[in-house]
MILUM-542849 format. One record per residue (C-alpha): residue number from 1; residue in one letter; x, y, z negated. Coordinates in steps of 0.1 Angstrom, whole numbers, plus 5000, padded with zeros to 4 digits. Layout:
REM residues N
<marlum pos="NUM" code="A" c1="X" c2="Y" c3="Z"/>
...
This chain:
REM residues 310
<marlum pos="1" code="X" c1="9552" c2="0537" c3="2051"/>
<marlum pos="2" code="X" c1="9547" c2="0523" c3="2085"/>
<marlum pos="3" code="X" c1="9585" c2="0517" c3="2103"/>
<marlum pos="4" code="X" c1="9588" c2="0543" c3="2135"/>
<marlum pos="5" code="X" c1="9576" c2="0535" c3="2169"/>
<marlum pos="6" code="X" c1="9597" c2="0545" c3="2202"/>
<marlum pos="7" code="X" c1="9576" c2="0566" c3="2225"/>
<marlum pos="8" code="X" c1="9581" c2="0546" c3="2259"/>
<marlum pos="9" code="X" c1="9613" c2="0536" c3="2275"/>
<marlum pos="10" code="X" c1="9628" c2="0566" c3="2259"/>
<marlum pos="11" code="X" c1="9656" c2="0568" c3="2227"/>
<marlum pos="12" code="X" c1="9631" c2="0588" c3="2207"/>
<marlum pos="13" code="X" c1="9616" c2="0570" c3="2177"/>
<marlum pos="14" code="X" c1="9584" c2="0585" c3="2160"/>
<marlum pos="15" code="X" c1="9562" c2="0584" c3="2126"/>
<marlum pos="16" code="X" c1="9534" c2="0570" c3="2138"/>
<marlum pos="17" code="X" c1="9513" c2="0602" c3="2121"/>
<marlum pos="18" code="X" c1="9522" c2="0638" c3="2140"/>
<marlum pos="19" code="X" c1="9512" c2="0670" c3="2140"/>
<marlum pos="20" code="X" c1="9488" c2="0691" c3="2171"/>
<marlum pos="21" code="X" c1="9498" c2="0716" c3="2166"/>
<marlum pos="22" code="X" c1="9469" c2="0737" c3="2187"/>
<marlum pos="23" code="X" c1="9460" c2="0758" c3="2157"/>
<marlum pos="24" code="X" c1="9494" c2="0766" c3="2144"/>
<marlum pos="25" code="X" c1="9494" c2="0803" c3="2166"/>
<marlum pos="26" code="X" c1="9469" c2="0786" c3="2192"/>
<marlum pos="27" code="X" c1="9444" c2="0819" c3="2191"/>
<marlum pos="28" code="X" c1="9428" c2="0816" c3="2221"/>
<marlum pos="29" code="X" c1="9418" c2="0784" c3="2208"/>
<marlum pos="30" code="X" c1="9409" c2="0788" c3="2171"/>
<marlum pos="31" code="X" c1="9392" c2="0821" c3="2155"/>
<marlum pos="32" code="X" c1="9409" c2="0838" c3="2123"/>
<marlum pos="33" code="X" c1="9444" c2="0818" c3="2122"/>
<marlum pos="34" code="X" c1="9471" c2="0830" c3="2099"/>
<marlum pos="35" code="X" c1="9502" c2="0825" c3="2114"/>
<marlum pos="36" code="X" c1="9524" c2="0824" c3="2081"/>
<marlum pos="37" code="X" c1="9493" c2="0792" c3="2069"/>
<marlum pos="38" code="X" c1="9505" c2="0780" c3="2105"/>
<marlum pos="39" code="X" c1="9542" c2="0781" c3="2097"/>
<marlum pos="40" code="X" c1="9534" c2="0765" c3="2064"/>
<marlum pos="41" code="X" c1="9517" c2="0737" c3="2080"/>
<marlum pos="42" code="X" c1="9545" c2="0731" c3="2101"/>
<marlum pos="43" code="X" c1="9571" c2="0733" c3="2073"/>
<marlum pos="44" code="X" c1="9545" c2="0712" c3="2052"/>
<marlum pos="45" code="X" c1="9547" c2="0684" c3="2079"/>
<marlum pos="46" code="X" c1="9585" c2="0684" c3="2083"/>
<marlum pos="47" code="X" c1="9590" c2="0683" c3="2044"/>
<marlum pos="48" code="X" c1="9568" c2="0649" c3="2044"/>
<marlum pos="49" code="X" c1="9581" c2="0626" c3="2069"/>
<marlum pos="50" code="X" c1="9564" c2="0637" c3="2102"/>
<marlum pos="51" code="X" c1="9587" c2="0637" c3="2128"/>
<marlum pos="52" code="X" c1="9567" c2="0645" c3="2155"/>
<marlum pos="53" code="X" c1="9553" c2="0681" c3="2166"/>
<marlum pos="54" code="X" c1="9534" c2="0683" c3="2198"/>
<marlum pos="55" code="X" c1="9528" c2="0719" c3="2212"/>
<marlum pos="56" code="X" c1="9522" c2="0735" c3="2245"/>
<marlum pos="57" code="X" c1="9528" c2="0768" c3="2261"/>
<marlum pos="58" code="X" c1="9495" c2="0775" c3="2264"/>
<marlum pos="59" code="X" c1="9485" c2="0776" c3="2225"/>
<marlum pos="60" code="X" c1="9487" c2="0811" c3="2217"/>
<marlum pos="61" code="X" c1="9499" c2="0816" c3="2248"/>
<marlum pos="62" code="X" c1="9535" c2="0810" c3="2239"/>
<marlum pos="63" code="X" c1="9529" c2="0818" c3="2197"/>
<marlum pos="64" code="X" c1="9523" c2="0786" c3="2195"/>
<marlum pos="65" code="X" c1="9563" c2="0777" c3="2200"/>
<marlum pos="66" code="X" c1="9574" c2="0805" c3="2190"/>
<marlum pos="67" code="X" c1="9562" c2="0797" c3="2154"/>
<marlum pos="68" code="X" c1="9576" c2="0766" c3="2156"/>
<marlum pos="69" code="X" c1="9609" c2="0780" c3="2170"/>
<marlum pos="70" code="X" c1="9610" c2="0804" c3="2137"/>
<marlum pos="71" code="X" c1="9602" c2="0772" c3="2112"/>
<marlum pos="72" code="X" c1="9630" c2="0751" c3="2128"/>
<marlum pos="73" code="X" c1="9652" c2="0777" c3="2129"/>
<marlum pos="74" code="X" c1="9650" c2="0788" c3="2092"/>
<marlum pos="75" code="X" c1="9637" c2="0758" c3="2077"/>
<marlum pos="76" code="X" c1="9662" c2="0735" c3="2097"/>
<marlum pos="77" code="X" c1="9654" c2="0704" c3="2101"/>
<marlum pos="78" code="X" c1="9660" c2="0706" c3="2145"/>
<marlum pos="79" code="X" c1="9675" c2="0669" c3="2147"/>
<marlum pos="80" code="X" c1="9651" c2="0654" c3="2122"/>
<marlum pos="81" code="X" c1="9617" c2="0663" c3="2146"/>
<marlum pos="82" code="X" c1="9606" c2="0650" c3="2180"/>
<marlum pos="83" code="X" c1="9598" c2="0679" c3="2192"/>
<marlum pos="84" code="X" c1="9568" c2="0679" c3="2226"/>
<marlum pos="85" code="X" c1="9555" c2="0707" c3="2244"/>
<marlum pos="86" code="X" c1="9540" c2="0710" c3="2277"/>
<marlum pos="87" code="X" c1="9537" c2="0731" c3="2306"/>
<marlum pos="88" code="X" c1="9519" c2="0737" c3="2342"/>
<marlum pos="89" code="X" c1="9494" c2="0764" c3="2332"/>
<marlum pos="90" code="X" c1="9503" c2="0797" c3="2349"/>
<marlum pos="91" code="X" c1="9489" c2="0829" c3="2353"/>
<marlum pos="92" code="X" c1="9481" c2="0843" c3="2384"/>
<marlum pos="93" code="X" c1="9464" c2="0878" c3="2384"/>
<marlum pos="94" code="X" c1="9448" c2="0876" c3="2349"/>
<marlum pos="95" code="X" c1="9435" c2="0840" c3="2360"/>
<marlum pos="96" code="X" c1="9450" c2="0809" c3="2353"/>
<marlum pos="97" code="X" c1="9465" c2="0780" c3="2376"/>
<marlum pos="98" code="X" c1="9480" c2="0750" c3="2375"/>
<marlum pos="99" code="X" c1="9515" c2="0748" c3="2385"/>
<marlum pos="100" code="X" c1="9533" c2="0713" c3="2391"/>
<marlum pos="101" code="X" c1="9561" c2="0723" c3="2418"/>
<marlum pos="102" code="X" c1="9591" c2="0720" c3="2408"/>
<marlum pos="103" code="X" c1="9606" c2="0754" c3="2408"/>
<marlum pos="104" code="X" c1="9578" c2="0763" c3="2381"/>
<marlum pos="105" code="X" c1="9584" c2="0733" c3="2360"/>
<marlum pos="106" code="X" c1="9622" c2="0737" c3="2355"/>
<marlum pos="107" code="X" c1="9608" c2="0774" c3="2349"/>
<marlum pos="108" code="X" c1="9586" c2="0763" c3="2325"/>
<marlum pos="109" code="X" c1="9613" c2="0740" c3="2301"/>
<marlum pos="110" code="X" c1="9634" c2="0770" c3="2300"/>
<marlum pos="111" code="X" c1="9610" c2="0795" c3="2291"/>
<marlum pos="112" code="X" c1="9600" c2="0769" c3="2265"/>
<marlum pos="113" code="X" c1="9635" c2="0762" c3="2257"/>
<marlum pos="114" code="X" c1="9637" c2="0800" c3="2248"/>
<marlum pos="115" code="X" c1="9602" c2="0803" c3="2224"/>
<marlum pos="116" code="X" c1="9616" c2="0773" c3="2205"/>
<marlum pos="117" code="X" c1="9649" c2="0784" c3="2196"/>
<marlum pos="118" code="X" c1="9662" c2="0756" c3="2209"/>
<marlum pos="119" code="X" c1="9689" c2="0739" c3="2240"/>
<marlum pos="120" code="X" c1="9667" c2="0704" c3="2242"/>
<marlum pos="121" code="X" c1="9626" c2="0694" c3="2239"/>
<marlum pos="122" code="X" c1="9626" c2="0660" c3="2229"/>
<marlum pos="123" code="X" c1="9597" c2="0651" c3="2253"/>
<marlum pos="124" code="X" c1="9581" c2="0677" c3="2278"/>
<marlum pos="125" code="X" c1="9546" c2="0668" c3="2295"/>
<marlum pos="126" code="X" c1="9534" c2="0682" c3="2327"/>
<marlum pos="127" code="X" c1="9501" c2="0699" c3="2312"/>
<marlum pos="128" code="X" c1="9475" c2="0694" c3="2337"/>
<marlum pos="129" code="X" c1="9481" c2="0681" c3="2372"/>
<marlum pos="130" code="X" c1="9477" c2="0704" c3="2401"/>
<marlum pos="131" code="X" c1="9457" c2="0696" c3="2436"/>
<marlum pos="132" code="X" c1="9495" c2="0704" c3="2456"/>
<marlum pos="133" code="X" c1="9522" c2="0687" c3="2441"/>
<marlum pos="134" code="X" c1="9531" c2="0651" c3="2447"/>
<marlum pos="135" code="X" c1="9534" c2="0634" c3="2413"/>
<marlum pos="136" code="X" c1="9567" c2="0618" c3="2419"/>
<marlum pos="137" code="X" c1="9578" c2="0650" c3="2430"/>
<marlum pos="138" code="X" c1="9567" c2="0668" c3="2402"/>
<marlum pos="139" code="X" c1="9582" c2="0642" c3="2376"/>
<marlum pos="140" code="X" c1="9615" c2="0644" c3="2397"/>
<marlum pos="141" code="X" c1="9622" c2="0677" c3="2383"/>
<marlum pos="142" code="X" c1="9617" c2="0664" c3="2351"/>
<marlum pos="143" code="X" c1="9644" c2="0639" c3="2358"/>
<marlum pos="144" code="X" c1="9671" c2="0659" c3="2367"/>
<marlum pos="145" code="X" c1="9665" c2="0679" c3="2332"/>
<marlum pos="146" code="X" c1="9669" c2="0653" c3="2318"/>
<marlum pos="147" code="X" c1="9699" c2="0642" c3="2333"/>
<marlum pos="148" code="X" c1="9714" c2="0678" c3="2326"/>
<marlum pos="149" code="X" c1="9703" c2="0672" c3="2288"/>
<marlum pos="150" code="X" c1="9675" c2="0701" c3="2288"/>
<marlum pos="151" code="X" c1="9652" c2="0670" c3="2280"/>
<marlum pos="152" code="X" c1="9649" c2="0639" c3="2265"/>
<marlum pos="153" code="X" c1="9619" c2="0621" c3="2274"/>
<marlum pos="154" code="X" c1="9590" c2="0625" c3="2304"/>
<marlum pos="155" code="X" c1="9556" c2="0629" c3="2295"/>
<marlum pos="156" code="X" c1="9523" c2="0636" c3="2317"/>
<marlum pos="157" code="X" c1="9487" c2="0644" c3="2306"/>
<marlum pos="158" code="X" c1="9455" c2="0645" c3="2320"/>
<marlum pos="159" code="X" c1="9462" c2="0629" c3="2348"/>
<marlum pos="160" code="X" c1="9439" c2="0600" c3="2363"/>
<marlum pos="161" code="X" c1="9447" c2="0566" c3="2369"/>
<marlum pos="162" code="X" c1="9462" c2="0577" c3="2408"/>
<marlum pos="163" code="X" c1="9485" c2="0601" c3="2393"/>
<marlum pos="164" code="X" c1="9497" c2="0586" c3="2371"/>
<marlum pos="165" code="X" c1="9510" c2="0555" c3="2392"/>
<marlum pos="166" code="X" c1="9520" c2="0582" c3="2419"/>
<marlum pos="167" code="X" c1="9537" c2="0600" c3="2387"/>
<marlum pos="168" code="X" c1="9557" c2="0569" c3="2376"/>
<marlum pos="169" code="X" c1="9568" c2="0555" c3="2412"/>
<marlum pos="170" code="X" c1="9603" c2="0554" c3="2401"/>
<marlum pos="171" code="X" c1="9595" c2="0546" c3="2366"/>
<marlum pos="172" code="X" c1="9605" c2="0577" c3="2352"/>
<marlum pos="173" code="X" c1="9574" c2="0585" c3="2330"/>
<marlum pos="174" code="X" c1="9578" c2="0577" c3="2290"/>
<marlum pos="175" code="X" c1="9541" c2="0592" c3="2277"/>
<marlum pos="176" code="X" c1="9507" c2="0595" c3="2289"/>
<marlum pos="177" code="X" c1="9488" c2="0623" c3="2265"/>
<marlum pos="178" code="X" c1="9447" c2="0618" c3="2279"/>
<marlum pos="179" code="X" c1="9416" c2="0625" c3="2262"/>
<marlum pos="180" code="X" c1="9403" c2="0593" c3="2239"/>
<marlum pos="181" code="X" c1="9382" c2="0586" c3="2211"/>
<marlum pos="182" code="X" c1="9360" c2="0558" c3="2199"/>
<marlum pos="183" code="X" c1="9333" c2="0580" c3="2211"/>
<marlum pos="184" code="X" c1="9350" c2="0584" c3="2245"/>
<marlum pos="185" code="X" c1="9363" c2="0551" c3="2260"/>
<marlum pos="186" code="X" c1="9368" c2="0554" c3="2294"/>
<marlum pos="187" code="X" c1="9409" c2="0551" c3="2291"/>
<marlum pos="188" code="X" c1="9403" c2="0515" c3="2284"/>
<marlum pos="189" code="X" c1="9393" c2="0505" c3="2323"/>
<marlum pos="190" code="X" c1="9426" c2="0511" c3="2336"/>
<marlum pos="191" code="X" c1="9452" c2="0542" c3="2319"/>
<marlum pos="192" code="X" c1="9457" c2="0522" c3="2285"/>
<marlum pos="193" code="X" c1="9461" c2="0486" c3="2305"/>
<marlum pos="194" code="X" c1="9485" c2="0502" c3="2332"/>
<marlum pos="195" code="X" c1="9503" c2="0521" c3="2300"/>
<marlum pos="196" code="X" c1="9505" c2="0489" c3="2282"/>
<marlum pos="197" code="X" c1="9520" c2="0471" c3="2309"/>
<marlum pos="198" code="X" c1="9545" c2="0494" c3="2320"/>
<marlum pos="199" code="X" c1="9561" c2="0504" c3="2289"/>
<marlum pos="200" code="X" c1="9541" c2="0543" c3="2287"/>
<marlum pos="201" code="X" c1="9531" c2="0553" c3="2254"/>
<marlum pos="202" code="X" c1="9494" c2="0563" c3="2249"/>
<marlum pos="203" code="X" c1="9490" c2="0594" c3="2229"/>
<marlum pos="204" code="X" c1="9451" c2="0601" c3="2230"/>
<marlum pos="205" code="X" c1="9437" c2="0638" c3="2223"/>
<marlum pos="206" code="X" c1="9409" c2="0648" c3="2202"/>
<marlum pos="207" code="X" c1="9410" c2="0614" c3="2186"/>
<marlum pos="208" code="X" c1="9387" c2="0625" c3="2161"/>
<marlum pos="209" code="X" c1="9361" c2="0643" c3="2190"/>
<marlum pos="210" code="X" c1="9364" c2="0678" c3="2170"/>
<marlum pos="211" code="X" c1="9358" c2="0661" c3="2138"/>
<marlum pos="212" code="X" c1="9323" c2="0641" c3="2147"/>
<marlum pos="213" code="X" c1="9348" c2="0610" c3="2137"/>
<marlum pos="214" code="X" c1="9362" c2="0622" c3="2104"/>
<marlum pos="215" code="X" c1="9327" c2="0614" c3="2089"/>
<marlum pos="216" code="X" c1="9322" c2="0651" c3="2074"/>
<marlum pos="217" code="X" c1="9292" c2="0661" c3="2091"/>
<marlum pos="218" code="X" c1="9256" c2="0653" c3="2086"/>
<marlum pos="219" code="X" c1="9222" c2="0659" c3="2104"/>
<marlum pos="220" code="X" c1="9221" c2="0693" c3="2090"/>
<marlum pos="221" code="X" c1="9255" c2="0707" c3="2098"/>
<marlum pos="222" code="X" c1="9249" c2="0734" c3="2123"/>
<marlum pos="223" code="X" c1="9276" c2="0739" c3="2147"/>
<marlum pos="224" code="X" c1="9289" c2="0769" c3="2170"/>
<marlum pos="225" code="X" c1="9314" c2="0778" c3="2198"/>
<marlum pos="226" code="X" c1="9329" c2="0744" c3="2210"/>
<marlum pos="227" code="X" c1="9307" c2="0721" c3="2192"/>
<marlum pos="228" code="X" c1="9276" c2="0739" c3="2204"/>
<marlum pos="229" code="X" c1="9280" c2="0732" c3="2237"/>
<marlum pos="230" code="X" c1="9300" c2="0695" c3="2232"/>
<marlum pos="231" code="X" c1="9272" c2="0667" c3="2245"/>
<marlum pos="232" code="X" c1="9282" c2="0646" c3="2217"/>
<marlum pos="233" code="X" c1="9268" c2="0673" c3="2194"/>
<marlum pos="234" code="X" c1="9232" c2="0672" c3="2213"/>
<marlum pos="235" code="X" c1="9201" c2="0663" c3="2197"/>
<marlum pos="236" code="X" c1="9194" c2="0623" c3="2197"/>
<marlum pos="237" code="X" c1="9230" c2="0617" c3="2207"/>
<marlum pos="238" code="X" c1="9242" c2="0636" c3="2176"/>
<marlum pos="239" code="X" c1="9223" c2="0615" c3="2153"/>
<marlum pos="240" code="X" c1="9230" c2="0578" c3="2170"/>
<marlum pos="241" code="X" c1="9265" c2="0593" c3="2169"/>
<marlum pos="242" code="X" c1="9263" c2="0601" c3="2127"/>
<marlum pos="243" code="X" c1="9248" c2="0567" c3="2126"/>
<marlum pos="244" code="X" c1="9278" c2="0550" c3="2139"/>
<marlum pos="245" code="X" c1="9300" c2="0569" c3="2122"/>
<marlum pos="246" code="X" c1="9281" c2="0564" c3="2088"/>
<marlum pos="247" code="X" c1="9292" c2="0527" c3="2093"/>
<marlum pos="248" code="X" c1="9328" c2="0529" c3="2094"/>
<marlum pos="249" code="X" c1="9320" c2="0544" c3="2057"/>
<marlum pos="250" code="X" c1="9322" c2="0509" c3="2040"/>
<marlum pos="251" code="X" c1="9355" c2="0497" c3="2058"/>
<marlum pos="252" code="X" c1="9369" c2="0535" c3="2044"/>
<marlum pos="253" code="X" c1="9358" c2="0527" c3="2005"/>
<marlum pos="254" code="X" c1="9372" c2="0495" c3="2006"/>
<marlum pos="255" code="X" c1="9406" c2="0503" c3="2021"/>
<marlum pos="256" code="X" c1="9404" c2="0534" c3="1993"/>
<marlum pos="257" code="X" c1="9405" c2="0563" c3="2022"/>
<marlum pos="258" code="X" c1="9387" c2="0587" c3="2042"/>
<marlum pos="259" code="X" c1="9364" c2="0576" c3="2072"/>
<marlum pos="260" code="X" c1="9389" c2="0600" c3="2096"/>
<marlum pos="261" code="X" c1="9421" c2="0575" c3="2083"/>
<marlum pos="262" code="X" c1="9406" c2="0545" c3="2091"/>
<marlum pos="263" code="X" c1="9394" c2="0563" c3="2127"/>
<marlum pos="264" code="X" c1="9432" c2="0571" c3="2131"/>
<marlum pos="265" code="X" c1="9447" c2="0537" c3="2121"/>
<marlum pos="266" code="X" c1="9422" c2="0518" c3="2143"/>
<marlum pos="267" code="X" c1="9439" c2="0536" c3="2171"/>
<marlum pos="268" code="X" c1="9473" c2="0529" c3="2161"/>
<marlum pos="269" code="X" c1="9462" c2="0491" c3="2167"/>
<marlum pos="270" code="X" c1="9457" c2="0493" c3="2201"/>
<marlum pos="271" code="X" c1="9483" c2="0485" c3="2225"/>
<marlum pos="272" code="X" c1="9506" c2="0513" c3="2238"/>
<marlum pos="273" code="X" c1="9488" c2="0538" c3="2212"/>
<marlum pos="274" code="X" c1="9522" c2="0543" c3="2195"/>
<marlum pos="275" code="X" c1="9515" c2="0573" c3="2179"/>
<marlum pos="276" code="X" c1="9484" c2="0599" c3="2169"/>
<marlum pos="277" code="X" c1="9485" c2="0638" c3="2167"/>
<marlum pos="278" code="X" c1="9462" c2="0651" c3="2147"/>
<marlum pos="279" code="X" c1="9457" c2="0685" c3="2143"/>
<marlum pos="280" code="X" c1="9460" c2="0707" c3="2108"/>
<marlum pos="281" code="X" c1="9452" c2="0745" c3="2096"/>
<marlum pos="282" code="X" c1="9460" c2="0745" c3="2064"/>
<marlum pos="283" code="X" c1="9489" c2="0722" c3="2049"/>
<marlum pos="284" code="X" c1="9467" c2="0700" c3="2027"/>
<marlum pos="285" code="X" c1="9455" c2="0685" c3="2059"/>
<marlum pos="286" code="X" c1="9487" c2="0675" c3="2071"/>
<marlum pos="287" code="X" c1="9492" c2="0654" c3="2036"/>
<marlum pos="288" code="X" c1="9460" c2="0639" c3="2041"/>
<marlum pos="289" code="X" c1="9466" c2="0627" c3="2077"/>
<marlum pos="290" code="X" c1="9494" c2="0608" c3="2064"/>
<marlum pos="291" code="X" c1="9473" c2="0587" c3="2044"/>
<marlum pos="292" code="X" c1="9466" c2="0572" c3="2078"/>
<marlum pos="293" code="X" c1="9494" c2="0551" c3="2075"/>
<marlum pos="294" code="X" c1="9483" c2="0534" c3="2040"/>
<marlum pos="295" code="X" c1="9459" c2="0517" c3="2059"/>
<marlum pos="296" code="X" c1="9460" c2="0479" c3="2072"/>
<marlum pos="297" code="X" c1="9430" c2="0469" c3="2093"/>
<marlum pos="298" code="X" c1="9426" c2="0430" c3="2100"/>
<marlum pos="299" code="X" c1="9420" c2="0418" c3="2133"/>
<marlum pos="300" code="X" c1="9386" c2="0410" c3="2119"/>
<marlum pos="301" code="X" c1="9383" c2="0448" c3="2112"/>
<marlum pos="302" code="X" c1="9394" c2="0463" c3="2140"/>
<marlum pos="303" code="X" c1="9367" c2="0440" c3="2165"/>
<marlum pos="304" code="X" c1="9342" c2="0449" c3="2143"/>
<marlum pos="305" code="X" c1="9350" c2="0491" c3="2143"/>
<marlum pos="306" code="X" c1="9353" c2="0482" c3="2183"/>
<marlum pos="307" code="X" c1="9317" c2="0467" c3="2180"/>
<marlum pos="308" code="X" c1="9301" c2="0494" c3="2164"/>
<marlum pos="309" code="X" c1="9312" c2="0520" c3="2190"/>
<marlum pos="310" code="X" c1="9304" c2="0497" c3="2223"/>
């Protein structure tokens, strides 16, 4: 079992493997979820080492967390989990927004606070930036939750390389959540150097680009929703893609795991990648994802995974 890695600058210490938990209640996200499977994923999770649950207001809205709430509440279990949610979406005559000011992030934690049962969130991103706010700003109100105790840790996501530093003026930000994959490198020009050299944890989303990367597809899998409309998924791209994928299949066999492990761990070898989220809908998958952390990759491996997605 891989030791736990501390997310940033903060006190909060992580299995490397966590839980998204975007289809535990996240129905505006996922068709035909079960929120009792959901709950059982979660509980699943907490009975087998993961310590980290990362959820947001806007999966469900708000069921997300409040599912979560209702496991920690009657499963316990509270001090044992690292707990992340995020915030900034609001909505504003049936549309949404995104919020960063401020007044609506301090209304934000305790609304969260609230649909989690809970007086603290271990780490609380600001969802998406918004075109007002200045960063600092923004992550200033963060601070002085944290100060009062509401939170423990900062965390930001989807912000660019510009917010970010804006973000982080004072040094006050602990995680950057932002979308990478080996598909889907662009974090590598300047968000995971700047992360790596100030002391942010990289947490990348959709590291296994909507399952392209967990090597269960083939030429004839036919895809809808989402997928349909993902570019990875088109045509010629969708087959160079399977190719490249179909060669990580012989590092899997020989490390005795699944294509999708061996995906994860070669993330968790990059610098400032401290930890991966992976999502789950049904428990099984939350065992599995923990296989992740049986595997060792050489240096030699992980140049040559590097390679084969250039």
């Amino acid at each position: 079992m891989e030791k736990q890695r501390r997310l940033g600058k903060s006190d909060l210490y992580v299995n490397p493997v966590g839980l998204g938990t975007n289809a535990v209640g996240g129905h505006n996200i996922h068709p035909n979820l079960n929120d009792e499977t959901g709950k059982e994923v979660v509980r699943t999770a907490i009975d087998h080492g993961i310590n980290f649950l990362d959820t947001a207001f806007i999966y469900g809205p708000k069921r997300s967390e409040e599912l979560i709430g209702e496991v920690l509440k009657e499963h316990g279990g509270r001090d044992k989990v690292v707990l992340a949610t995020k915030g900034a979406h609001k909505f504003v005559d049936g549309k949404v927004v995104f919020d960063n000011s401020p007044a609506f992030l301090k209304e934000a934690v305790e609304s969260s606070l609230k649909r989690l049962q809970t007086d603290y969130i271990d780490l609380f991103y600001i969802h998406f930036p918004d075109d007002h706010t200045p960063k600092d700003e923004a992550v200033g109100a963060l601070k002085e939750l944290k100060d009062e105790g509401k939170i423990r840790a900062i965390g930001v996501s989807n912000f660019s390389i510009e917010q970010l530093k804006e973000a982080n003026k004072d040094g006050y930000v602990d995680v950057l959540q932002s979308e990478y994959n080996l598909f889907k490198r662009e974090a590598e020009k300047d968000l995971l150097p700047y992360t790596a050299e100030n002391g942010i944890s990289f947490i990348p989303y959709f590291p296994l680009a909507s399952g392209l990367l967990a090597g269960k597809y083939t030429k004839d899998t036919k895809f809808e929703g989402g997928r349909a409309k993902n570019p990875l998924y088109q045509g010629e791209t969708y087959l160079r893609n399977l190719e490249k994928v179909e060669k990580l299949r012989p590092i899997a066999k020989e490390k005795g795991v699944d294509v999708a492990h061996v995906v994860l761990a070669w993330y968790l070898s990059q610098p400032s990648i401290d930890a991966v989220i992976p999502g789950a809908k049904r428990p099984e998958q939350v065992i599995d994802n923990l296989k992740t952390l049986e595997v060792s990759l050489t240096e030699a491996d992980v140049q040559k995974i590097s390679a084969i997605f250039q």
